[in-house]
C-alpha positions as CSV (number, residue, x, y, z in Angstrom):
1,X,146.5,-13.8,19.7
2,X,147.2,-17.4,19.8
3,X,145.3,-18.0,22.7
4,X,142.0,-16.1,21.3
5,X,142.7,-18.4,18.0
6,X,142.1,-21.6,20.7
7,X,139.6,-19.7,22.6
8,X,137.4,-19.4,19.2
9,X,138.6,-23.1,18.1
10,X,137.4,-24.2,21.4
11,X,133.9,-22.5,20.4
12,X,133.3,-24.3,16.9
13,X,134.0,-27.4,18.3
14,X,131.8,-27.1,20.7
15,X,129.0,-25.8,18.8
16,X,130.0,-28.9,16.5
17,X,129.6,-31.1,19.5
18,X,126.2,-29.7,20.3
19,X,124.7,-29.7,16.9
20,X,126.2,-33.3,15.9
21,X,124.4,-34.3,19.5
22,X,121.5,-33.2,18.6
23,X,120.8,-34.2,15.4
24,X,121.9,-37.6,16.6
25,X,119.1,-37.4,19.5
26,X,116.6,-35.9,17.0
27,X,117.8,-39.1,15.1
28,X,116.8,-41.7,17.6
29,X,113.8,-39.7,18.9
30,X,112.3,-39.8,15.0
31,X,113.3,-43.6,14.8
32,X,111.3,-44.4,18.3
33,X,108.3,-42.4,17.1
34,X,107.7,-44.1,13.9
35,X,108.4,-47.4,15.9
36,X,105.5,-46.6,18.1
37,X,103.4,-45.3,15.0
38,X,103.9,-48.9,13.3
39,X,103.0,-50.9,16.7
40,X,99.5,-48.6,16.2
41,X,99.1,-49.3,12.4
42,X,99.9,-52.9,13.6
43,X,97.2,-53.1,16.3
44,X,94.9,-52.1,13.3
45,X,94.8,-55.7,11.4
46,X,92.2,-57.9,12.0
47,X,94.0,-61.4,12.4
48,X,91.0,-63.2,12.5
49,X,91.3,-66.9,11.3
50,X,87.8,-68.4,11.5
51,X,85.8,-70.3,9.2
52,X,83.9,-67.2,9.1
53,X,86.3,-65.0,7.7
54,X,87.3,-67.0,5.0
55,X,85.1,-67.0,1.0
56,X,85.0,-69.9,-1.2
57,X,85.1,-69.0,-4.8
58,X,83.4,-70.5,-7.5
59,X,86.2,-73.4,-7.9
60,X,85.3,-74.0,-4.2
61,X,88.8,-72.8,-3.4
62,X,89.0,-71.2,0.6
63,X,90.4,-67.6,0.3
64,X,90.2,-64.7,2.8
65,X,87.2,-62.6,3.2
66,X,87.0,-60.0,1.3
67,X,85.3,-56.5,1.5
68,X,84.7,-53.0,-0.4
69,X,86.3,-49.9,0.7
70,X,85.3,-47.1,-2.0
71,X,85.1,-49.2,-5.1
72,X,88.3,-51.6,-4.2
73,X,87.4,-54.9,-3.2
74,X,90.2,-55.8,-0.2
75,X,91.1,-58.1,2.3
76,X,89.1,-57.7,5.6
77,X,92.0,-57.7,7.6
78,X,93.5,-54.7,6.5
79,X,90.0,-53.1,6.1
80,X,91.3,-50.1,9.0
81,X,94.8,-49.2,7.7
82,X,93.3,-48.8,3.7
83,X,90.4,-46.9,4.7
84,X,92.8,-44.5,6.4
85,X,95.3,-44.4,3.9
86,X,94.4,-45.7,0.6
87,X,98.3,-46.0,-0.8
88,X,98.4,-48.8,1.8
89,X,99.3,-51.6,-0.6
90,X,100.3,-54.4,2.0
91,X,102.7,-55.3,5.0
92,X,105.8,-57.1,4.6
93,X,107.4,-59.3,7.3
94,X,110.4,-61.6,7.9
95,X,110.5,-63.5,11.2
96,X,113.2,-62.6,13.6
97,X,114.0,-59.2,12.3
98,X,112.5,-55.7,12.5
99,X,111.2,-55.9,9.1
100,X,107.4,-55.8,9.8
101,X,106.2,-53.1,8.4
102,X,103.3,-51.3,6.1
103,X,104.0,-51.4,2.7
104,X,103.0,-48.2,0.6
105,X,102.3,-47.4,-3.6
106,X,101.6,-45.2,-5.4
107,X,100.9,-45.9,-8.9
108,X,100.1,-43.1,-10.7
109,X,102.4,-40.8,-8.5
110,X,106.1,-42.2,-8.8
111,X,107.0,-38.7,-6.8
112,X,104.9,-39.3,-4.1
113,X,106.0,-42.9,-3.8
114,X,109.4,-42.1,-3.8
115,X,108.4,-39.5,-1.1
116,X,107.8,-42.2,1.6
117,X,111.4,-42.8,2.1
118,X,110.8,-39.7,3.7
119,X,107.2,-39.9,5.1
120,X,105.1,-41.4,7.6
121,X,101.6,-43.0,7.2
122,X,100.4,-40.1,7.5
123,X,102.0,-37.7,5.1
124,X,104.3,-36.5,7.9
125,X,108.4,-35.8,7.0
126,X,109.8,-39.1,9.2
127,X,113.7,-39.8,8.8
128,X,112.9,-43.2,8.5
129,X,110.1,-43.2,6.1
130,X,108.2,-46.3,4.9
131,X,109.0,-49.5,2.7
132,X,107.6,-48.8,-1.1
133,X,106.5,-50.4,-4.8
134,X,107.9,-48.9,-7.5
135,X,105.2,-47.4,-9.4
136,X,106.2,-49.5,-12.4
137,X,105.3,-52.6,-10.6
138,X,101.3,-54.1,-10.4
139,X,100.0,-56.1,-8.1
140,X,96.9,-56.6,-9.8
141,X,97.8,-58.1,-12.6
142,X,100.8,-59.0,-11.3
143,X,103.6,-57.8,-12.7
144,X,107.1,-60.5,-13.4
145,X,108.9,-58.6,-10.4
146,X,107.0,-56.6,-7.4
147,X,110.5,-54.3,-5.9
148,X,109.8,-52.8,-2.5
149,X,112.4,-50.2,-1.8
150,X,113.4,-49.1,1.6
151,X,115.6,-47.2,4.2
152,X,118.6,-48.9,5.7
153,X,118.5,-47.2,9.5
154,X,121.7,-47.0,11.2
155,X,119.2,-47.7,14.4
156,X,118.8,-51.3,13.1
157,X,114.7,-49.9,11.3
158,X,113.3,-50.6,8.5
159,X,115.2,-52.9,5.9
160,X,118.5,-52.3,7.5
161,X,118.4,-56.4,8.7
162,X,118.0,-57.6,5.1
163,X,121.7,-57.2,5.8
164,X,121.7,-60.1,7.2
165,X,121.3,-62.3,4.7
166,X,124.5,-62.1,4.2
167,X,125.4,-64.5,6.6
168,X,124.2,-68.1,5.8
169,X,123.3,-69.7,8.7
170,X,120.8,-66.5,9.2
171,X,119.3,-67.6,5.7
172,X,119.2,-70.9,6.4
173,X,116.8,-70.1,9.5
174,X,114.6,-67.8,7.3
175,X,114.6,-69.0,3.6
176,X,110.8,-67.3,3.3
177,X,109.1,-64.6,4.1
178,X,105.3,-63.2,3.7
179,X,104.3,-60.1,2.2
180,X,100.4,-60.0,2.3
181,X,98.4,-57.9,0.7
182,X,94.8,-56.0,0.3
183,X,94.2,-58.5,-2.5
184,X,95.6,-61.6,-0.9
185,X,98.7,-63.0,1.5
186,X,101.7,-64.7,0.2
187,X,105.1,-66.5,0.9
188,X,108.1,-65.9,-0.8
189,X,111.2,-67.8,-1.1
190,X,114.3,-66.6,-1.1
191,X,116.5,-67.4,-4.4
192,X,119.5,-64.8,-4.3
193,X,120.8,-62.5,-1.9
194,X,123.4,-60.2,-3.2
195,X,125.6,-56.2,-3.0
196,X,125.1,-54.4,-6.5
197,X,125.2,-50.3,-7.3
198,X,123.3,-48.1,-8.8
199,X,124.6,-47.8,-12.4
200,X,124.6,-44.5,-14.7
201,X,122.3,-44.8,-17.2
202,X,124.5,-45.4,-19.7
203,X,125.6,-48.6,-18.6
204,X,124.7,-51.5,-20.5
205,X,125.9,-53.9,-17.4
206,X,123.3,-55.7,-15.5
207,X,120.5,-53.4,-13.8
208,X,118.8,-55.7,-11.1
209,X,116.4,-52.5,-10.1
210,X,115.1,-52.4,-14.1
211,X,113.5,-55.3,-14.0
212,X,109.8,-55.7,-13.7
213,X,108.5,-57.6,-16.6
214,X,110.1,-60.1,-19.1
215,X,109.4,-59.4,-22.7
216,X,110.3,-63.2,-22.9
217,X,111.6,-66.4,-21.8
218,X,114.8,-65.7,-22.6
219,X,114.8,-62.6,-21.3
220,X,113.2,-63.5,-17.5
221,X,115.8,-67.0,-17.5
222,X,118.6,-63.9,-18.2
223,X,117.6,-62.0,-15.1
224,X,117.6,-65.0,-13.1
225,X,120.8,-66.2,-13.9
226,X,122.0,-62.7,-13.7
227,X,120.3,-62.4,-10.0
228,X,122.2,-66.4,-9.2
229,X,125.4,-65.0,-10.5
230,X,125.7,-62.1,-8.2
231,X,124.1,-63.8,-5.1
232,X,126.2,-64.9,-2.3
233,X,124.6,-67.4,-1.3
234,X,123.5,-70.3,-3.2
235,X,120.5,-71.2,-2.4
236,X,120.1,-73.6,-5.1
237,X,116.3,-72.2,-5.5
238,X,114.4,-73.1,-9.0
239,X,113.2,-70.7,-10.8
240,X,111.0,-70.9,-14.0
241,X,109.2,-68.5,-16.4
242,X,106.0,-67.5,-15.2
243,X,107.0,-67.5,-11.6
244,X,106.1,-64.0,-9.5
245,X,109.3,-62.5,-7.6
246,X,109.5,-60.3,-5.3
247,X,112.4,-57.4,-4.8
248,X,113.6,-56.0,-1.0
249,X,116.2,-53.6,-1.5
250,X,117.9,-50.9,0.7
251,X,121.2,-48.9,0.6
252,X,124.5,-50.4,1.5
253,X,127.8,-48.8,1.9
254,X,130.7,-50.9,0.7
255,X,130.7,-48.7,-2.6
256,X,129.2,-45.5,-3.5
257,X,125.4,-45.8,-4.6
258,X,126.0,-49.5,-2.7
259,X,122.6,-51.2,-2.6
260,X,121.8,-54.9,-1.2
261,X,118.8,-56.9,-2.5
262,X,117.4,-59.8,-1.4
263,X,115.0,-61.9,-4.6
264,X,112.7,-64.3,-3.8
265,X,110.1,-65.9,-5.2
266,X,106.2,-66.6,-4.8
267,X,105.2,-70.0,-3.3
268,X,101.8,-71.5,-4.7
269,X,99.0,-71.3,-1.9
């Protein structure tokens, strides 16, 4: 009896073994794949820098050329990837890390926005997903606070190196980043780096994930105070009312519902 009782023990963990193997190769199989999907979205900008690809506006300011793609008047450069997907919002990227990705958003679909954690470009489930605006943000307009959201990848994907802004010399050697998109680029600088958690709704602590527009003064020079307070790094960044910020945040692990967030903001072009 005893020795059946191993025999079938023996079994399970096995099986275990097998299935935990596989899902892990399934794991590193999806990651590669939507690697080599973003290198083909990538090869799809048009980095053209010429005199000829740039429009002067009526100030006689130099801005990129820009073109219509059903009724939306866009950046040239990303003419392909919107008129294959029109959620296409923009593509983020910090130097030195794999954080160079397609940036998605959905506006008047928070649902479907949210699904891109879990999708690919093209609507396809994808462990990894893609970075994404929450549908309370514009970019139009803009909005105080633009917040991307996305996956932290145990294979190193997606915003899993925001992580590393938690060392200083790293920031140091990348205080800005660029997130262009179909309406124009941009460079951000970085202003606080920081661990926080999702908070239950009835928490009246500080919520760095609500923010998206200041009601006031006071209320945007709260935020950032709020944002320098937690940060671990001073970076001794200015900011003022009436600047545009920018919000990169993934998952992180050192509590439960653990997110990191890295705040920057817009730099005038």
């Amino acid at each position: 009896m005893k020795k059946k009782i191993i025999n079938i023990l023996m079994v399970i963990f096995i099986l275990v073994a097998v299935g935990c193997g596989g899902y892990l190769a399934y794991y590193y199989y999806t990651s590669h794949k939507s690697e080599s999907d973003i290198s083909d979205l990538r090869s799809r900008i048009s980095y053209n820098d010429t005199v000829s690809d740039k429009e002067t506006d009526d100030t006689g300011k130099s801005g990129p050329e820009m073109v219509d793609v059903d009724g939306v008047k866009i950046q040239k450069k990303f003419e392909k990837l919107y008129s294959s997907n029109h959620d296409f919002v923009g593509w983020i990227t910090i130097k030195d890390t794999n954080i160079d990705y397609p940036v998605m958003y959905t506006p008047n679909d928070n649902e479907r926005g949210e699904h891109y954690i879990h999708l690919d470009y093209e609507g396809n489930y994808s462990a990894a997903g893609l970075p994404f605006i929450d549908q309370n943000c514009d970019l139009i307009l803009p909005t105080d606070n633009v917040i991307i959201y996305g996956h932290n990848m145990n294979s190193g994907k997606m915003f899993h190196d925001l992580l590393k802004y938690d060392d200083e010399d790293f920031y140091e050697k990348h205080k800005s980043f660029t997130f262009d998109t179909i309406y124009g680029d941009g460079t951000y600088e970085v202003v606080a780096v920081f661990y926080a958690q999702i908070l239950p709704d009835s928490s009246n602590d500080f919520k760095y994930y609500e923010f998206v527009n200041a009601g006031s003064r006071e209320e945007f020079d709260s935020y950032v105070d709020n944002i320098k307070r937690m940060s671990v790094i001073d970076t001794g960044v200015d900011v003022k009312y009436g600047d545009k910020l920018i919000t990169l945040s993934t998952c992180a692990y050192h509590v439960k519902d653990g997110r990191f967030a890295v705040i920057a903001k817009k730099l005038d072009e």
